[in-house]
Each structure stands twice: as structure tokens, then as C-alpha cells.
N, C-alpha and C positions, 0 to 999 in steps of 0.2 A: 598250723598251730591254731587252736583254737581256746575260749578260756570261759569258765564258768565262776559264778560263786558257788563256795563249798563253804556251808554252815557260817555262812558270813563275810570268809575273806575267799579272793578274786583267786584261783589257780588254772596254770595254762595244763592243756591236754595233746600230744602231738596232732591228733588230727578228730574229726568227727568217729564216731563210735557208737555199739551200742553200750545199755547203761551198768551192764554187767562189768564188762572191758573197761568202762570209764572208772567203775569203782577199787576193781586189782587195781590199772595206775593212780588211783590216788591213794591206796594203801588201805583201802579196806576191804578184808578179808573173812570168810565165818560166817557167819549165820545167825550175829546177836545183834543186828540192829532192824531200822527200817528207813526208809527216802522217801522223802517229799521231794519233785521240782515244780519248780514252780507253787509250791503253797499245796499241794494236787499229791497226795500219798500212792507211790508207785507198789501193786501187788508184787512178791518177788519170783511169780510164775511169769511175769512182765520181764522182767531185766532184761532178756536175752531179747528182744522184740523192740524195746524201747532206744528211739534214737537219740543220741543228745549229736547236736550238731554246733551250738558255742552257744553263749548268754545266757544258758539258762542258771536259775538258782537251786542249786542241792541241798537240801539239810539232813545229813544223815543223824538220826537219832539210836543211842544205846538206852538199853534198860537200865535202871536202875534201882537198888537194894534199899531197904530201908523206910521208913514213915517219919 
């Protein structure tokens, strides 16, 4: 078990992963947002290549409507 923060609060992952896999288990699915770890904005040609291994910080951002 290993555990990241995700957009702030601390969630466990069963094991190291890459950051594709790590995003279906934490329930994000599609194609409408973007990840920073660590503060560092991941391309999403990346995800499948990129390791998370525990501690790091995720901030998955959606878009959003409106001015």
C-alpha cells in the first residue's frame, strides 16, 4: 500500500503504479481534466510511462465554464 495526496487530502493506492492506473483507482475517468505531481504538469501522452511510487502530490484540475 502506498499513499499520495490527491488535490489536497492524503489517499492510499494498493501498490506503486503507473499514473494512468493510479487515476482509474482513484476514479478519475475521460478525458476533461489535467495532473500536476508534484506542482510539475504531467502531458497526457505521459500517463502511461509515468511512475508514481507513494508521497507524491496529485492535483487533478477540470475545466471550468463561465467568467
Amino acid at each position: 500500500m502506498i499513499e499520495l495526496t490527491v488535490n489536497g487530502t492524503p489517499k492510499p493506492l494498493p501498490a506503486p503504479c503507473v499514473l494512468r492506473k493510479a487515476l482509474d483507482e482513484l476514479g478519475f475517468q475521460g478525458r476533461h481534466f489535467a495532473v500536476a505531481i508534484n506542482g510539475r504538469f504531467v502531458p497526457r501522452h505521459q500517463y502511461e510511462a509515468f511512475h508514481i511510487e507513494g508521497g507524491e502530490a496529485l492535483e487533478v484540475l477540470s475545466p471550468m465554464q463561465g467568467g
